[in-house]
N, C-alpha and C positions, 0 to 999 in steps of 0.2 A: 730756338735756333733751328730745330727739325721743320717748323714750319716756313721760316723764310729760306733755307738753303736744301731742304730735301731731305737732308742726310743728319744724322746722330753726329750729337757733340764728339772730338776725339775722344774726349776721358771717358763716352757709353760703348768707343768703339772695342775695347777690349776688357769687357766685366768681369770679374775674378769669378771661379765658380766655386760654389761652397762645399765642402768634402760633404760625406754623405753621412745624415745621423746629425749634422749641427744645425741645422734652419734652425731650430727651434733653442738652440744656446743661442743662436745668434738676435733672434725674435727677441729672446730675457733683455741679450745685454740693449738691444736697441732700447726699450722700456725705461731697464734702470738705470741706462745713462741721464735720464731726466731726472731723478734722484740722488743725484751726486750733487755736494753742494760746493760752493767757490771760495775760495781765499782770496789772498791779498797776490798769490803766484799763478793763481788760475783755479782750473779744475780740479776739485780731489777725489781719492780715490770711490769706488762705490761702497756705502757700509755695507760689512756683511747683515746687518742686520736685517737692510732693505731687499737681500737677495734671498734671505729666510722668509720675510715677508712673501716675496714672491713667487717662494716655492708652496708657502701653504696657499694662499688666495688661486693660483692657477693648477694645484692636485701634483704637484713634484712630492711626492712622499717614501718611494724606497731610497733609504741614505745611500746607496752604489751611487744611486743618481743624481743626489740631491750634494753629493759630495763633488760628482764629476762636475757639475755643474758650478760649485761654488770657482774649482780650480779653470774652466774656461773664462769664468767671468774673472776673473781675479788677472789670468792671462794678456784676455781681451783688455781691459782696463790699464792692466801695465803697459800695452800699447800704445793707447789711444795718449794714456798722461806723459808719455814719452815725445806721442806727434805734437802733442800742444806745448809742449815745456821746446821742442826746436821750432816750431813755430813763433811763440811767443820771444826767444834768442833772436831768430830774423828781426821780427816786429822790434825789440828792445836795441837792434843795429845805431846808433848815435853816432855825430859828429862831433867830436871833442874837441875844441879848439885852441887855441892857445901859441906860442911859438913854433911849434914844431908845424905852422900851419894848415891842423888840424891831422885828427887820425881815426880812424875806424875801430869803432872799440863795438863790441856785441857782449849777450851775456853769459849764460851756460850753452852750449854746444853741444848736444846729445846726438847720437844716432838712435833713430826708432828703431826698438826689438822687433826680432819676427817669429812671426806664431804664426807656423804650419797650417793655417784653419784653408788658406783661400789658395788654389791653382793659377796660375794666370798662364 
């Protein structure tokens, strides 16, 4: 889009900025979000195990921080399976039909949690 109109998509025009001290929570969770595996409802949570993993393969070794870190990711994750579970409700929207000449039926309704990580 930047090359045919000049200008940044709206949704690059105002990027959140990331408190200071998280780049690198933020770094983990982008990773082990690809380690998260799928059900029949979607995305599930990320195992802790894979995030143990992650703290010995990349040097996370004092537990303050290897702790702090389980609770951002565990945070961040609660998020993200939040945005998908109201996502997937939109997407699950049907027509029901019938006498009543049909009706609008959808499925869980959640509001996405928020977690303090990003400024806008």
């Amino acid at each position: 889009m930047a090359e045919i109109t000049g200008a940044p998509p709206p949704a690059l025009a105002v990027r959140p900025q990331v408190l200071p001290g998280l780049g690198s929570c933020l770094e983990a969770f982008e990773v082990l979000c690809g380690s998260r595996g799928l059900g029949l409802g979607g995305p599930l949570p990320i195992p802790l195990s894979e995030i143990e993993s992650y703290c010995r393969l990349t040097g996370w070794r004092e537990p303050d921080e290897v702790a702090e870190l389980v609770a951002i990711i565990g945070a961040l994750d609660a998020v993200y399976l939040d945005a998908m579970a109201h996502r997937r409700a939109r997407e699950e929207t049907v027509f029901a039909g019938g006498e009543s000449g049909g009706q609008i039926r959808s499925g869980r309704s959640r509001k996405p949690a928020r977690f303090p990580l990003f400024r806008m």
